[in-house]
N, C-alpha and C positions, 0 to 999 in steps of 0.2 A: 354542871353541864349534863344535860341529857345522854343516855347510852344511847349508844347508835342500835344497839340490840329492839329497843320496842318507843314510839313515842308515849304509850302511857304508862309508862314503869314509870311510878311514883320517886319524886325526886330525895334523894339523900338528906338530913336535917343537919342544920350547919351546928358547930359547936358552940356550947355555952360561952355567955360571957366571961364569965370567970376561968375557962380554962384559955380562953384565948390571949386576957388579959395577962396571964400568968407567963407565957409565949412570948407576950413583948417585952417582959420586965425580960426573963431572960438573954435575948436577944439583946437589947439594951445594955446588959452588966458584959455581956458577951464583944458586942461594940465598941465599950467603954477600957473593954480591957488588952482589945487590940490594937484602940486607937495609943494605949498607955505603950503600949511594947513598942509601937510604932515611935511616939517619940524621943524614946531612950536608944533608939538605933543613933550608935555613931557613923561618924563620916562625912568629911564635909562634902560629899558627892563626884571627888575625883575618880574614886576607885569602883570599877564597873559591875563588879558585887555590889556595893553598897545601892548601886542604882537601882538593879535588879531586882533586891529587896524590899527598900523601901515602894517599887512601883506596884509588887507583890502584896502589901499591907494594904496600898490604895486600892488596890484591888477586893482583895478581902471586906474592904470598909465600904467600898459600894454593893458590894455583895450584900450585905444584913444591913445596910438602910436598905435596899430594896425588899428583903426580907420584913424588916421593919413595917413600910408603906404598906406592904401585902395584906399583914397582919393588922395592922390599924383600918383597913377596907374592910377586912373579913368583919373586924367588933361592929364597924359603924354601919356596914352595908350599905349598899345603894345610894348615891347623894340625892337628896327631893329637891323636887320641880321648885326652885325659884322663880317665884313671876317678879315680871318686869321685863325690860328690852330684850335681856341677852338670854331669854327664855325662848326655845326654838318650837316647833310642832310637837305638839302632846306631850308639853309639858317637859321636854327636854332642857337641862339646863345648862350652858357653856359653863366652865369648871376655870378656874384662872390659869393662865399661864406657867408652864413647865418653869423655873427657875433657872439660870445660864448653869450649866453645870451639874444639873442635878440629873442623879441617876435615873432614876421614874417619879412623877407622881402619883398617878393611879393606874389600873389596868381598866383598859375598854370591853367592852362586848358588843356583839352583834347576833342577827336572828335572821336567815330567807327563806321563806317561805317559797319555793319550789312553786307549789301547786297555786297559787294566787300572786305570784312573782311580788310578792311585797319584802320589805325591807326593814329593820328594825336597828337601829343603832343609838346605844347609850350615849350622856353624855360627854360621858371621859373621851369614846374614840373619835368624837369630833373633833376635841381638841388635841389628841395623839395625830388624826392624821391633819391636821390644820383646814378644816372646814370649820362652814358658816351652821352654825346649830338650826339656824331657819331655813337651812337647806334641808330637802328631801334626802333620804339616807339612799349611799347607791348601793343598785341590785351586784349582784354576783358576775354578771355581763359588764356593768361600768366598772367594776372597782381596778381593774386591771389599766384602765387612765391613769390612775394616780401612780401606779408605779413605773419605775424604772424600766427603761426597754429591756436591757439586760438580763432583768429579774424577771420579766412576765412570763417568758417558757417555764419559769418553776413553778409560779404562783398558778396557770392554767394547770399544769401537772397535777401540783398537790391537790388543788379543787376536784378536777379530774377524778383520781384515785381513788379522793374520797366518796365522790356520790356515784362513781361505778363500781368501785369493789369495798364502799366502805370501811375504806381504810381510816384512821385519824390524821388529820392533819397537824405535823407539826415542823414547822420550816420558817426561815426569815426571807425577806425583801427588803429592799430600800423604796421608800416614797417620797416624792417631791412638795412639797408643803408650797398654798398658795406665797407665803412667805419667801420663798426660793429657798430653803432650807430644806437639805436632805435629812433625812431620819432612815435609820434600820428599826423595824416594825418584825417580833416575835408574833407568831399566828399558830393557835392553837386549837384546834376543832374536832365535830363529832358529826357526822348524819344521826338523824331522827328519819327511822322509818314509817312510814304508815302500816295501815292493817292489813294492804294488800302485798306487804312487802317490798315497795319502791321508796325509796326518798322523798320524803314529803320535805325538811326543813334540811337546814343546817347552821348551828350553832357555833361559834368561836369566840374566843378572847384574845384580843392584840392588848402587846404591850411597847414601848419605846426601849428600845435596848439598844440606841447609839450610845451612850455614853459607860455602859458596860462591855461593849466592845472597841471605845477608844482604849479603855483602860487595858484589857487584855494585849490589845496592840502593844502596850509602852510597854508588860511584861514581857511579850515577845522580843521587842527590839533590843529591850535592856539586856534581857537573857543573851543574846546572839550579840552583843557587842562583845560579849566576857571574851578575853583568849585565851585558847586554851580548847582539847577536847570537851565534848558537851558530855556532863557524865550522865548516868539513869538516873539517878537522886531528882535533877533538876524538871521541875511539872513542865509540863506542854501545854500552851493555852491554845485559844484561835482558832480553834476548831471553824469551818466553814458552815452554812446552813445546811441542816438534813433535809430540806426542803425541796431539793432539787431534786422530784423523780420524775424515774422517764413514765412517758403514759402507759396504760395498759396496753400490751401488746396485741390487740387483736381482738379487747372485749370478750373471748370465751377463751374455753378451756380445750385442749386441743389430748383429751388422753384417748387413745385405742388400744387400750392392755390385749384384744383380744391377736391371737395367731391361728392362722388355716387357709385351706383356697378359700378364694370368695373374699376374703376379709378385705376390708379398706387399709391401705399406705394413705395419710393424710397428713398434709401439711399447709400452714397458712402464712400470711403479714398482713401488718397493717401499716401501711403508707402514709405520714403523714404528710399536710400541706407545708409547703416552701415557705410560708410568712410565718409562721409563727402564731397564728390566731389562735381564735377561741374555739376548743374542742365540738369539732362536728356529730354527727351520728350515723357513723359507720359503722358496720359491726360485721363480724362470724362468726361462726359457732360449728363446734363438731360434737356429738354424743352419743356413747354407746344406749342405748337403750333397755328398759329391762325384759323387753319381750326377744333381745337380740337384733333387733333392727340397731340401726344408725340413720342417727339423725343428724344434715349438713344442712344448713343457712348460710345465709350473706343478705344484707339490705340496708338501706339509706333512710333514718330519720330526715326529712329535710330540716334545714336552718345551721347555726353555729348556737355555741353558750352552754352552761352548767344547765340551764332548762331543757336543752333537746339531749344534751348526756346523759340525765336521769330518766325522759321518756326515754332514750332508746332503751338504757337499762332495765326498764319495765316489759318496753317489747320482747326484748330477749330472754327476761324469766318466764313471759306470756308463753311465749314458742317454745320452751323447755316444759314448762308441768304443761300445757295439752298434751306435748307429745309423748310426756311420759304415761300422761293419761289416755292415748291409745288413739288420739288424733289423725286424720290422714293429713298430707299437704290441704285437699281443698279443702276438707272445713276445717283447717284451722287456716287459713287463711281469711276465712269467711269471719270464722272469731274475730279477727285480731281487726279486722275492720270495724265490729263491732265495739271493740275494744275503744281504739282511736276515737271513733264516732262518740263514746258516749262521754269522752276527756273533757276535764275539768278546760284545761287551753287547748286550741284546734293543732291538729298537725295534719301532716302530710307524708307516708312513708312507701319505699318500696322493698321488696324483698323477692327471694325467690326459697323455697322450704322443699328438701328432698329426702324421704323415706327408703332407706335399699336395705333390703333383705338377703345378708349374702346365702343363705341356703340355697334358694332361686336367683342370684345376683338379679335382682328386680329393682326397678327406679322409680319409685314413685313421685312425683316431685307436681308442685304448681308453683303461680308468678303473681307479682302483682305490681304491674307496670315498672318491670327491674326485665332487666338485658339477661337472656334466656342462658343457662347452663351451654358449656362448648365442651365435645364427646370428641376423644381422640382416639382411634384406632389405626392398627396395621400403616403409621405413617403419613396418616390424613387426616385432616379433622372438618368438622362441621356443627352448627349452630341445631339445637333439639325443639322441633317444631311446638312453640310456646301454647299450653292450653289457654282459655276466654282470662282475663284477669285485670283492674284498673288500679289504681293507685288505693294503697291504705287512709282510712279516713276520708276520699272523695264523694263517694257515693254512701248514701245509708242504704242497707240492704242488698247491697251488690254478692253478686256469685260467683264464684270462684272453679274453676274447672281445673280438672289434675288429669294428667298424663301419666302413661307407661311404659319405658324403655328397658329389654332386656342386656345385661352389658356381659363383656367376654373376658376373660384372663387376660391379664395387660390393657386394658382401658381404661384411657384416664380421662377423668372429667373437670373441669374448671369452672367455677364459680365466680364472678368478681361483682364489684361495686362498678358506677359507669364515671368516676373520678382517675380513673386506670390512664389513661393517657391524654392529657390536657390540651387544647389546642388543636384535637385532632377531629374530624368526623366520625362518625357511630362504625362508618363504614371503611375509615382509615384503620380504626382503630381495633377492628373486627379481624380487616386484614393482616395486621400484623401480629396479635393472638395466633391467627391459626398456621401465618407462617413459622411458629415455634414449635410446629410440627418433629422434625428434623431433631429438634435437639430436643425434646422430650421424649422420642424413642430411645436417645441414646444415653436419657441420663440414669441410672438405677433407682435411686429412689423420689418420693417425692417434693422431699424435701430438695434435693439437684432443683428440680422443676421447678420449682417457687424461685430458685434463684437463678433459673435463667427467664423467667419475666422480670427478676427483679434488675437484670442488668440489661435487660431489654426496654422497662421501662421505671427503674425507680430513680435514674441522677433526672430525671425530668422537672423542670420549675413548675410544679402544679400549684392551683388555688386552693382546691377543697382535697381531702382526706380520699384513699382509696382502700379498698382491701381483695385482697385475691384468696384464695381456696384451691388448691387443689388436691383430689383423692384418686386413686390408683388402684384397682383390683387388683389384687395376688392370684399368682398365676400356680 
C-alpha cells in the first residue's frame, strides 16, 4: 500500500518466493502442532476450563490458517482475469464462494480516486462484500449503503480522519450482503497525496473477519462461565473496533502560545449534523503567524462526502501557506477563487479570512459570500460592515474587497458558518447571536463563550454541520 507521505514514492518489492514459501511450511508445522496438542486435551467438555481451552486452541487454529491464506496470496499474488460470464468490467474476476465456516479466504483491496471520483475494486472484495463483479465498484460516498446503520458514524469518522488529517485507517464494520448475510469487514487504509499536498487517492484492504470474531466470542463466554475469581494469567479477547473515531474537531489547530495586551483568547467547535451523514465542509482555523499577525477563518465547502472533505482540506492548507506567505484577506481571497476555478470537479465555497495585528489590534479581514464577522463590545454587539465579495468558485476573475476595523481591550469577535441555527431566518438567527451579549461580558474566557452559544444553540436538530469561532482581545 502506498504511503500516505508522497503518491510517487516508489512501491516496496514484495518478498522472494522462496522466503515466503519457507513462511508457509513453517506456519503449517506450527498449525499441525497445535492442532496435535488440541486433540490430546482431555475432557469430555463438562468441566468449564476445559471449554475455555479447547475454544482457545480454535481460536489459535483459525488464527494461522488465516496466517496461512495471507501467505499463499502474498506467493501467488493477484488472481488473473478469468474470462467468461463471471468475469465483471476490466477484467475483474468473481473468486468462488467463502466456504461455511472458513475463517477468510482472500483479502480484498480497493482504490478512489478523489480527483476523477473513480473507483477501483479487486476481485476478492466483491465477493467479501457480496456484490455482482459486473457491477461498477462503489465510490467512497456509496460504500456507507452497504453498511450497517450503527456502524456508519465510524466508517464516515475513520474515512473522515483519514483524508483530513491523514490519519490511517484502521477499524471494523458490519455489512449486509445481498445474500442477507451480515459479515464484519476489517478495513485498512492509507491516503496518497498529491504534489500539491491534498489527497488525490485512497487506498485500502478489507478483509472478512466474522468468523475470527465468532471464535473470540466463544473464548470470551467460555472464559466468563468459569467460577471462581477471574485471575491475570487468563488473556482477554473481544477487543471492540478501533474504528470508531470521533471526527476532527474543528478541522484546524487552535494553538496561541503567544501572552500580552493585544493578544487573542481564542476558542472554537465544530457542530456536527443530527443524522449522521456524510461529512460536510465546514471548517476553522486559527494561526499564529510568523510576521506576528494572526490568522482566524471559518467557511463552508458546499456539498457532503469524502470528495468535498478533501477539497475543503486543500482550501484550508491554501489559506495557511498564502498567509504565511504574507497574503492580505483580499487577495487571498481572490487566490482561492482562483484556486476553485481552476479545480479538477467544480465547487462552490464561502469563507470569511481575518488578519489582526495585535501591536495595533488592527482587523483586517474579507468575505466571500459567508455571513460577516459579529464585534462585541462594552455589552452590545453588532454585524461589521461586509467589504465587495461572491461566492468561491462562482465567478472567474472576481474581486475581492478587505476591510479595516480597529478593536479595543475586551472585544470579542465571532466568526461562524451559517448552519448555526437550523430552521431559523438569517435574521432570527442574527438576533439571537447578538442577544448573547449579556452573557459574553460576563464570561472570562473564551472558551465560557463557545459554550454559551453552544447551549444556546448546540441541542438543536440541525441537517448540515456548523462551526463557531470566537476570539477575545486581552485587556
Amino acid at each position: 500500500m502506498p504511503s500516505h507521505v508522497s503518491a510517487d514514492r516508489p512501491a516496496a518489492q514484495p518478498p522472494g518466493r522462496g522466503s515466503v514459501e519457507a513462511l508457509i511450511s513453517q506456519t503449517r508445522r506450527l498449525r499441525g502442532d497445535v492442532d496435535a496438542v488440541r486433540r490430546d486435551t482431555r475432557g469430555d467438555g463438562s468441566d468449564p476450563r476445559d471449554r475455555w481451552q479447547r475454544a482457545l486452541y480454535d481460536l489459535a487454529l483459525h488464527q494461522l490458517n488465516d496466517l496461512d491464506e495471507h501467505l499463499a496470496q502474498l506467493r501467488d499474488g493477484p488472481a488473473p482475469p478469468a474470462p467468461g460470464p463471471e468475469t465483471g468490467p476490466a477484467g475483474r474476476s468473481a473468486p468462488a464462494d467463502l466456504p461455511h465456516g472458513a475463517l477468510l479466504s482472500r483479502v480484498g483491496s480497493a482504490e478512489w480516486n478523489l480527483l476523477t471520483d473513480e473507483a477501483s475494486w479487486s476481485g476478492e472484495l466483491y465477493q467479501i462484500l457480496g456484490r455482482d463483479p459486473a457491477a461498477p465498484a462503489l465510490t467512497l460516498d456509496e460504500l456507507p449503503a452497504l453498511v450497517l446503520d450503527d456502524d456508519r458514524p465510524g466508517l464516515t469518522a475513520m474515512v473522515t480522519a483519514c483524508l483530513v488529517d491523514a490519519q490511517p485507517i484502521d477499524g471494523e464494520f458490519r455489512v449486509q450482503r445481498s445474500d442477507g448475510h451480515v459479515r464484519t469487514v476489517h478495513m485498512m487504509g492509507e491516503p496518497v497525496l498529491g504534489g500539491d499536498g491534498s489527497t488525490a487517492s485512497m487506498w485500502a484492504v478489507l478483509r472478512d473477519v466474522s468468523e475470527l470474531r465468532r471464535s473470540q466470542r466463544t473464548v470470551r463466554e467460555t472464559r466468563d462461565s468459569m467460577p471462581g475469581p477471574r485471575r491475570g494469567g487468563f488473556p482477554r479477547f473481544g477487543r471492540g473496533p478501533r474504528g470508531t473515531l470521533a471526527p476532527a474537531p474543528g478541522r484546524g489547530a487552535l494553538r496561541m502560545p503567544r501572552r500580552g495586551q493585544g493578544v487573542l483568547d481564542v476558542a472554537a467547535r465544530h457542530l456536527p449534523s443530527g443524522s449522521g451523514s456524510l461529512p460536510g465542509g465546514d471548517w476553522y482555523d486559527a494561526l499564529d503567524l510568523s510576521d506576528g499577525d494572526t490568522l482566524l477563518s471559518v467557511g463552508d465547502l458546499t456539498g457532503h462526502g469524502v470528495a468535498v472533505a478533501s477539497g475543503m482540506t486543500m482550501l484550508l492548507g491554501a489559506v495557511r501557506g498564502m498567509a504565511m506567505a504574507g497574503a492580505q484577506p483580499g487577495q487571498l481571497m481572490t487566490m482561492l477563487n482562483q484556486l476553485l476555478d481552476a479545480t479538477v470537479q467544480p465547487a462552490l465555497g464561502s469563507a470569511v479570512c481575518c488578519r489582526y495585528r495585535p501591536e495595533t489590534r488592527t482587523l483586517s479581514w474579507a468575505q466571500a459570500g459567508h455571513p460577516a464577522p459579529l464585534l462585541f463590545r462594552d455589552g452590545t454587539g453588532c454585524v461589521l460592515s461586509a467589504p465587495d465579495g461572491v461566492l468561491l468558485g462562482a465567478t472567474s476573475g472576481a474581486g475581492y474587497g478587505q476591510a479595516e476595523v480597529t478593536l479595543e481591550p475586551g472585544d470579542l469577535l465571532l466568526l461562524h458558518t451559517d448552519g448555526l441555527l437550523p430552521g431559523h431566518s438569517a435574521a432570527d438567527s442574527l438576533d439571537r447571536l447578538l442577544g448573547l451579549s449579556p452573557r459574553f461580558g460576563a464570561a472570562p474566557t473564551a472558551q465560557d463563550c463557545v459554550g454559551a452559544v453552544i447551549e444556546e444553540f448546540g441541542e438543536s436538530e440541525r441537517e448540515d454541520e456548523a462551526c463557531v469561532l470566537i476570539a477575545r482581545v486581552s485587556e
